[in-house]
C-alpha positions in Angstrom: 32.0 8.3 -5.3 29.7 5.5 -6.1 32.1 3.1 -4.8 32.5 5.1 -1.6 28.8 5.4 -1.5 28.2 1.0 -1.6 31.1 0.3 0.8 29.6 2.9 2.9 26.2 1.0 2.9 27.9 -2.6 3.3 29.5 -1.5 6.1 26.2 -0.4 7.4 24.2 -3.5 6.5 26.8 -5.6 7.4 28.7 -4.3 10.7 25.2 -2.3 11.9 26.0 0.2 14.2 27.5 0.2 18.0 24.3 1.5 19.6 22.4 -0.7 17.5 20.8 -4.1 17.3 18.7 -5.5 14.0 14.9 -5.3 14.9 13.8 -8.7 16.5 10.9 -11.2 16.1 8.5 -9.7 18.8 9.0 -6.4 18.4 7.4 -3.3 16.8 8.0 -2.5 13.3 10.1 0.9 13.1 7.8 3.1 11.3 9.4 4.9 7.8 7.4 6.8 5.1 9.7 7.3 1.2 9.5 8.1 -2.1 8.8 4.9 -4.3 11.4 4.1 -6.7 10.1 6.1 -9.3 9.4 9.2 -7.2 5.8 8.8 -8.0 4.7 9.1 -4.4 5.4 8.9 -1.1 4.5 5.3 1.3 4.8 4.8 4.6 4.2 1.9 6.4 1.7 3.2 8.8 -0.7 2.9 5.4 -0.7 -0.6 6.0 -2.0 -1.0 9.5 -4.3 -3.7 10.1 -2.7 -5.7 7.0 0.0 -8.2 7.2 3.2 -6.7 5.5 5.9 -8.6 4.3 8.6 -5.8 4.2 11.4 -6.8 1.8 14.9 -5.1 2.0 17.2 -5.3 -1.8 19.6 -4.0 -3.9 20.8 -4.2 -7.3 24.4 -5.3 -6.2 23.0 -8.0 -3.8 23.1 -11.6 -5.6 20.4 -13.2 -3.5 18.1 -10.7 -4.4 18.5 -11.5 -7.7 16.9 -15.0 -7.0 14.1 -13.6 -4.2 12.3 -11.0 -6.2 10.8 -13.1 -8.9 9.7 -15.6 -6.1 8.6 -12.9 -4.3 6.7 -11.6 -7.4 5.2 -14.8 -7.6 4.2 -14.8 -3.4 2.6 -11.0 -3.8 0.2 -12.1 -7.1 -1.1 -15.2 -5.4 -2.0 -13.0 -1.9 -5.1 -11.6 -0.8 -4.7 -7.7 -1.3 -7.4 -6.8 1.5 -5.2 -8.8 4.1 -1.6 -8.6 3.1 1.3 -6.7 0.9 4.5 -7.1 -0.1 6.5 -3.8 0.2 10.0 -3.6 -1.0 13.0 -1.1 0.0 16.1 -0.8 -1.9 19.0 0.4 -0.3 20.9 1.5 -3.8 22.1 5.1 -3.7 20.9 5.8 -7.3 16.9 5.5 -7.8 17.7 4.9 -11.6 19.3 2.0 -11.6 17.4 0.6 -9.2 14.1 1.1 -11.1 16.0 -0.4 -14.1 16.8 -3.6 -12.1 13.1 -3.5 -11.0 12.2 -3.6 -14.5 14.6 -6.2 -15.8 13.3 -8.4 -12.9 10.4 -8.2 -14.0 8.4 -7.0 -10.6 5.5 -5.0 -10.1 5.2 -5.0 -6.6 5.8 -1.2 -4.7 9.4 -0.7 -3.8 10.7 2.3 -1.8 14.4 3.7 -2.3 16.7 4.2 0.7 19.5 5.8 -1.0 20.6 7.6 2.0 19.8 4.4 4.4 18.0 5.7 6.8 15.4 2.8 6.7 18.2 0.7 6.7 19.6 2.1 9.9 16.7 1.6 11.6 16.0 -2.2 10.9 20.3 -2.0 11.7 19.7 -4.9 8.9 21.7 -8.2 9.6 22.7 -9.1 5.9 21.2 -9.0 2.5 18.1 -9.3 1.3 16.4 -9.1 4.4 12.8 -9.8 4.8 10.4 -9.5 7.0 6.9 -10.4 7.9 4.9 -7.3 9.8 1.2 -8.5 11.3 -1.4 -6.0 11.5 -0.9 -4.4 15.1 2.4 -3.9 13.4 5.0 -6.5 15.4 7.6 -8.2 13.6 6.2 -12.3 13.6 9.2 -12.8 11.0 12.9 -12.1 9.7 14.8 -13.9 7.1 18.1 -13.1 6.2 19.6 -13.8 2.8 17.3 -16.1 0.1 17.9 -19.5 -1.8 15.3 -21.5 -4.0 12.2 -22.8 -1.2 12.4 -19.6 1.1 9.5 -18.3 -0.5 7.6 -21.0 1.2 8.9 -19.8 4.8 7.8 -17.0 4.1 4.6 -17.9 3.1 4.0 -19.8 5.7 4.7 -17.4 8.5 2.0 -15.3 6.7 -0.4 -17.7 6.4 0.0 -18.4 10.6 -0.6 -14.8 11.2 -3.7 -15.0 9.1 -4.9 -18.2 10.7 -4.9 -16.7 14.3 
């Protein structure tokens, strides 16, 4: 069932839907509210308005993210909390193992789970990790698909020119 469950979700993040089209550089932020990993609480990202938000799309299975969440670990400690936040949503269907991964990586940053991919459906994500950068009236400045060694600095810098202006 777990297998069913992944392929099910690949083929979502991957193929996106008919109807659909992955959210675009210019437009509004779909707005979501879910559970955190841990099932501590409940976030949505209306919490956020009037910060920047760099919204960050993983999984457990996904290589890349294996290489983006330290860096971005490293990006959300040396940010100014009053002005922007890293959010994270993980698209694994089981919230254990994705808190487990969370804790091997080493992160402490807030990560929602999207075990049903609902989130997922409506960024109708291109590839994974996905990331975007959200400024505070809540438009989408930002997307970067996929993450090697140095695209921590993009991203960076795309928040650092939404703070300039």
């Amino acid at each position: 069932m777990l297998v069913l469950k992944r392929i099910g979700l690949i083929g979502l993040l991957f193929a996106g839907s008919s109807n659909a089209v992955a959210v675009e550089v210019g437009e509004p932020a779909p707005h979501f509210g879910a559970l955190t990993i841990g099932g501590e609480r409940t976030i949505s990202l209306a919490e956020y308005a009037g910060k920047v938000v760099i919204l960050d799309f993983w999984a457990s299975w996904c290589g890349p993210c294996l290489v983006a969440m330290p860096e971005l670990e490293r990006l959300s400690n040396a940010l100014e909390p009053e002005s922007v936040v890293l959010l994270a949503v993980s698209v694994d269907s089981d919230p254990k193992r994705a808190a487990r991964f969370m804790r091997k990586m080493g992160v402490s940053y807030d990560s929602l789970i999207d075990s049903d991919g609902k989130i997922a459906a409506q960024y109708d994500l291109p590839g994974m990790p996905t990331t975007y950068v959200i400024n505070p009236e809540g438009l989408i400045v930002a997307r970067h698909v996929g993450f090697k060694p140095g695209d921590e600095a993009k991203l960076a810098s795309a928040v650092n020119d939404v703070l300039a202006k």
